[in-house]
C-alpha positions in Angstrom: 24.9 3.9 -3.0 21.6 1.5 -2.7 18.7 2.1 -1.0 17.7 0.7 2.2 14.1 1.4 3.5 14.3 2.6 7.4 12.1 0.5 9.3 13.5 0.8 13.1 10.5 -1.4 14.5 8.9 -4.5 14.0 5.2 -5.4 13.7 2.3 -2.6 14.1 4.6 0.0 15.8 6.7 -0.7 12.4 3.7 -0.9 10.2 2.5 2.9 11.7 6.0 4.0 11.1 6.3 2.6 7.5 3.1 4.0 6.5 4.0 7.7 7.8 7.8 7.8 6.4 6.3 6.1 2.9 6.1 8.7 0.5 9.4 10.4 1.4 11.2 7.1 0.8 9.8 5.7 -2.0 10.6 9.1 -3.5 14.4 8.6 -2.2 14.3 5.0 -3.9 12.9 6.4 -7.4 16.1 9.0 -7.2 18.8 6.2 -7.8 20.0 6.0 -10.3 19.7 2.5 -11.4 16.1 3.2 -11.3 16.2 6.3 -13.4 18.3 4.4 -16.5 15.7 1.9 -16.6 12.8 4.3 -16.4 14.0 6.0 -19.1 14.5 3.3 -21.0 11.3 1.7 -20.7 9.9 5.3 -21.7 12.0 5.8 -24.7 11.4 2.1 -26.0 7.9 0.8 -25.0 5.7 2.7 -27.4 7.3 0.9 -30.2 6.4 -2.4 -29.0 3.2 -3.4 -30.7 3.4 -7.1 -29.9 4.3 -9.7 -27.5 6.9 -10.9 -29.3 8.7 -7.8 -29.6 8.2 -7.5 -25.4 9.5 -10.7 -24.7 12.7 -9.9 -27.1 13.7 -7.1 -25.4 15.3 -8.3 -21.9 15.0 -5.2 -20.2 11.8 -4.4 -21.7 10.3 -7.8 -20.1 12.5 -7.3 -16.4 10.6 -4.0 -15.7 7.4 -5.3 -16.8 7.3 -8.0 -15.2 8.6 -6.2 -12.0 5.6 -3.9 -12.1 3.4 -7.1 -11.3 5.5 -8.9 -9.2 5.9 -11.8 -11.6 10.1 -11.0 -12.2 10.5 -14.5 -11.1 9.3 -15.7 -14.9 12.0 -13.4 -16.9 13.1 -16.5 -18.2 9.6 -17.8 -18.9 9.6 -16.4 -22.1 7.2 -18.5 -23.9 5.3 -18.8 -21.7 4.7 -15.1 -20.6 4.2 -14.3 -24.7 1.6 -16.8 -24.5 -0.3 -15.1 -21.0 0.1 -11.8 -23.3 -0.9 -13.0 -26.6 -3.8 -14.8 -25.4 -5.1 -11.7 -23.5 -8.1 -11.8 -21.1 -11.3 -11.5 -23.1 -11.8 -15.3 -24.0 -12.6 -17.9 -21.3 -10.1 -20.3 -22.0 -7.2 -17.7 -22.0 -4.2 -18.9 -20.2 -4.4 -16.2 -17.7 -8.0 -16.7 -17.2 -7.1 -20.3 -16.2 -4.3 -19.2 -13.7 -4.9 -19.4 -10.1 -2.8 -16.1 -9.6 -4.7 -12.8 -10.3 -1.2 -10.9 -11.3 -1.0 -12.7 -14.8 -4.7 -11.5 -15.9 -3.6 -7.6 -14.6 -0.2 -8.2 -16.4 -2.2 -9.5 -19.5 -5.1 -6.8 -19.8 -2.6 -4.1 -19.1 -1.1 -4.7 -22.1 -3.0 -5.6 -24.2 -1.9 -7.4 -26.8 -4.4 -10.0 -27.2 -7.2 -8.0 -26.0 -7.1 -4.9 -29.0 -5.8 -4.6 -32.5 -3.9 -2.0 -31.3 -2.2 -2.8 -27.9 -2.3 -0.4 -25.1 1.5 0.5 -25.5 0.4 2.8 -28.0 -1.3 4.9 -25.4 0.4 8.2 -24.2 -0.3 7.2 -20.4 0.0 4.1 -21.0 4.3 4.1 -19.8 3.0 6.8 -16.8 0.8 3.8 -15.4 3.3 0.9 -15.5 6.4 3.2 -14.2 3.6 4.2 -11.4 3.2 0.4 -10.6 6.5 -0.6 -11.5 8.0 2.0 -8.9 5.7 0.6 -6.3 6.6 -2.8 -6.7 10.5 -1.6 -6.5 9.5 -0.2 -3.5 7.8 -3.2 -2.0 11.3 -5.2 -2.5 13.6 -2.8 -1.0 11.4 -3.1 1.7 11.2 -6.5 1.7 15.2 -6.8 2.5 14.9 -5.1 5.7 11.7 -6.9 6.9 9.4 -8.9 4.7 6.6 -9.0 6.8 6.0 -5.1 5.8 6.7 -6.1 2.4 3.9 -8.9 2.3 1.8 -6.0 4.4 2.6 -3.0 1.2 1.3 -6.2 -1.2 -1.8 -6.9 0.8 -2.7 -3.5 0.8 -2.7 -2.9 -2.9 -3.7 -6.8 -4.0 -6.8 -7.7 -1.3 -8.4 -4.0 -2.8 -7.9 -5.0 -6.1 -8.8 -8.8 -5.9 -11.8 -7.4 -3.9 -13.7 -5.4 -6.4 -12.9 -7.7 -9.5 -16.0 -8.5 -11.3 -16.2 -12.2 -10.6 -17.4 -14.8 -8.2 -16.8 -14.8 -4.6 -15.5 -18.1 -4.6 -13.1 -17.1 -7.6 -11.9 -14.7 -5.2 -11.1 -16.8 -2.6 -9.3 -19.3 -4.9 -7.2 -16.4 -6.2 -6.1 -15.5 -2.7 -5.1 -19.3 -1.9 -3.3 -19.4 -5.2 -1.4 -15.8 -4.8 1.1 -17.1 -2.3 2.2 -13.2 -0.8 -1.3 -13.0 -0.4 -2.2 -15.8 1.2 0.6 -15.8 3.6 -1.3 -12.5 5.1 -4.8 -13.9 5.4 -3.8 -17.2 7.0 -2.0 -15.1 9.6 -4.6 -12.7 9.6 -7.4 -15.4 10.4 -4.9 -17.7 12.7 -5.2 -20.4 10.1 -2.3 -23.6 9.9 -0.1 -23.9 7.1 -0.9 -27.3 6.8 -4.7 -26.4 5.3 -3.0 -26.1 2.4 -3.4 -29.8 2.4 -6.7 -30.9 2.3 -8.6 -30.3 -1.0 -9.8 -27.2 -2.2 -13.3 -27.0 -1.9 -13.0 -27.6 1.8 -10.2 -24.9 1.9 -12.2 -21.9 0.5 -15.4 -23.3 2.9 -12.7 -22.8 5.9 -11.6 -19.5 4.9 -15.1 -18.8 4.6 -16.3 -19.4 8.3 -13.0 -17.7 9.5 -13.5 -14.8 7.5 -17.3 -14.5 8.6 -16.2 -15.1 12.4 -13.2 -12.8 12.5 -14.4 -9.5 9.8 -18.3 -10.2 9.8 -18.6 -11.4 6.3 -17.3 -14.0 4.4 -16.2 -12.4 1.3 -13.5 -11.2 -0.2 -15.5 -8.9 -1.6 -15.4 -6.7 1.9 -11.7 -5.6 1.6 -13.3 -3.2 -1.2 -13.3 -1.2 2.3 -9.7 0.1 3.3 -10.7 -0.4 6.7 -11.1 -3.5 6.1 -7.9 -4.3 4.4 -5.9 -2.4 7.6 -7.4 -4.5 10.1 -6.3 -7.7 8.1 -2.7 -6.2 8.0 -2.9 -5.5 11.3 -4.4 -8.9 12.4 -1.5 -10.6 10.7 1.8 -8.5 12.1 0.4 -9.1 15.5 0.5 -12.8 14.7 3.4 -13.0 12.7 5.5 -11.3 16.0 3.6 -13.5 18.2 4.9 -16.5 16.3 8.9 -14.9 16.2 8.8 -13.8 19.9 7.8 -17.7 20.5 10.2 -19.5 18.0 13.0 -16.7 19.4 12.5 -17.7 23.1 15.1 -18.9 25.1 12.7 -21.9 26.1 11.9 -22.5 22.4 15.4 -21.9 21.7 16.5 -24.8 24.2 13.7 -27.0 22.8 15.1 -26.8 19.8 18.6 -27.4 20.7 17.7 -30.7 22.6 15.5 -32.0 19.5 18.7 -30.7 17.1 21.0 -33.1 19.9 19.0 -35.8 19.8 18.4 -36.5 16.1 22.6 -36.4 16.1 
């Protein structure tokens, strides 16, 4: 039988509920047994994989990994993720170092491959702290197909830390977020931004997120969700809007609006 995440409410009262019921069901989810083949098999195999191309090779091998950083979407990107892993993270004009989204550099350094002579999959942890992530991530998606706002919330919560104490520039930061699209989707919300700033260039973009961040949290950094308190008031900023918006696109008036615009364009 599959897992389904129990998530009776929407929104903040959901949110509270999800957060108090977590560890019990993720704990259900890593019992199925789907989950536990694969774990073991990524156990059993990964510490003879000394190079990217020996990753990528291995189907399965490359599904969970990828899983564990959200980047599943690219399991037939196979060239392309070798080259993200071979090319590590150390050198400036690394591919994942030119990427807008953060995941590829954490899926990159974890590894290792490009980084060390010897990769990190020779590590006796090293399996312990993918499965850890990997699991989360699993999580995250179960979650997601019951109600996607919490799983963009379970993301936000792990990324906007992350993306927060990363040693680089604040403006980096704030070009990661724009080009992490999970992540984004929470901080427009979460500052009442449009989608259609996604428009205009750039510069003019991060300068925006900038004054909103500044009048809504009190600073405008990324650098400030270092502070978990921080990152909870974000979540909670953008489940109130993201309601707000359903309750109003679900409303008989809107409803009616909508079926007279639908009418008229037949």
């Amino acid at each position: 039988m599959s897992f389904a995440p129990v998530i009776p409410f929407g929104g903040i009262l959901g949110w509270e509920f999800l957060k108090r019921s977590e560890a019990t069901q993720a704990a259900t989810l890593s019992r199925q047994a789907v989950l536990q083949r694969d774990e073991a098999y990524f156990r059993d195999r990964i510490g003879t994989i000394d190079t990217a191309e020996k990753l990528v090779s291995d189907r399965r091998l490359l599904r969970i990994s990828l899983e564990a950083f959200g980047l599943q979407a690219d399991l037939n990107a196979r060239a392309f993720i070798r080259k993200v892993l071979e090319d590590g993270t150390l050198k400036t004009d690394a591919l994942s170092n030119r990427l807008t989204d953060p995941r590829y550099k954490a899926f990159s350094a974890a590894f290792g491959f490009g980084n060390f002579s010897v990769p990190n999959t020779a590590l006796s942890t090293f399996a312990d702290g993918i499965m850890a992530r990997w699991k989360e991530a699993r999580f995250e998606g179960a979650v997601g197909t019951v109600n996607n706002d919490m799983r963009l919330a379970l993301n936000a919560r792990r990324e906007l830390v992350t993306l927060a104490r990363d040693d680089t520039t604040e403006r980096a930061k704030w070009f990661r977020v724009l080009g992490t699209p999970p992540l984004w989707e929470v901080m427009r919300q979460a500052l009442g931004l449009p989608k259609s700033l996604g428009s205009i260039d750039l510069d003019r973009q991060v300068a925006v997120l900038e004054r909103r961040a500044q009048a809504v949290f009190g600073a405008p950094t990324v650098g400030q969700f270092s502070d978990p308190a921080r990152v909870e008031t974000a979540i909670r900023r953008f489940l109130a809007a993201s309601t707000a918006q359903t309750a109003v696109t679900q409303s008989p008036a809107m409803t009616l609006l909508q079926t007279t615009r639908l009418s008229m364009r037949l």
